[in-house]
N, C-alpha and C positions, 0 to 999 in steps of 0.2 A: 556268460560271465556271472559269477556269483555275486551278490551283493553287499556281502561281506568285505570280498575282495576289491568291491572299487569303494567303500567304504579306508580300508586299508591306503588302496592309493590317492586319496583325498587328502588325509588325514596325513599320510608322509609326503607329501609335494606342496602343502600349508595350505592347499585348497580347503572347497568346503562340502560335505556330503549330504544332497539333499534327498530324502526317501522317496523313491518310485510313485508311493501314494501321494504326495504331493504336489506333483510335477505335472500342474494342469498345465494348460499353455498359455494362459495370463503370467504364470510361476514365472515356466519359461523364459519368455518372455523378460520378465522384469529381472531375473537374473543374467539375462545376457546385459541386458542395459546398463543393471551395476556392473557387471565387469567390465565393460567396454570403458564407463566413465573411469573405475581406477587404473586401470590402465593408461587412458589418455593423462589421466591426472599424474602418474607417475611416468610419464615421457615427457610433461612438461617440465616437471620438475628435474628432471636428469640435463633438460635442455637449459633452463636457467642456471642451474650450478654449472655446467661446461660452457655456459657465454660469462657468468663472474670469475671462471678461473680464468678463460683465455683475455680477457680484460685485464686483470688482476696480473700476470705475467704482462701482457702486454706495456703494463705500466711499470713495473718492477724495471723493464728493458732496460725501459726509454729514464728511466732515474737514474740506475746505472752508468748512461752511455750520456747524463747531463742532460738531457733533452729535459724541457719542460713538459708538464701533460697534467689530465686534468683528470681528477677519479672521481666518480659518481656512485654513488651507493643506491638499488633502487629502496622504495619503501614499499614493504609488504601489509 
């Protein structure tokens, strides 16, 4: 594979292209670990917005259908 070409695919899938010459195993290394944290970071995030919406419906319901309920907003 050319290195142009995975320059290319980098650059179109919003990754990031790092040069051959660079890529000691320290690099390595430390670029796996940031991708892993934003990853985890943005599955946290995906996971708090889908527990405030289904709260958020939850409570809309129960207003609807008269019920009393109680809504919390967290603080970030």
């Amino acid at each position: 594979m050319q290195l142009g070409y995975c320059r290319e695919i980098a650059a179109s899938s919003g990754g990031k292209y790092y040069p051959i010459a660079d890529l000691t195993s320290r690099a390595v290394h430390d670029i796996v670990i940031q991708e892993r944290e934003r990853e985890l970071l943005s599955s946290l995030q995906a996971l708090r917005k889908t527990g405030l919406e289904k709260r958020a419906e939850r409570n809309i319901k129960n207003l609807l259908e008269g019920k009393s309920f109680l809504f919390f907003l967290p603080s970030y």
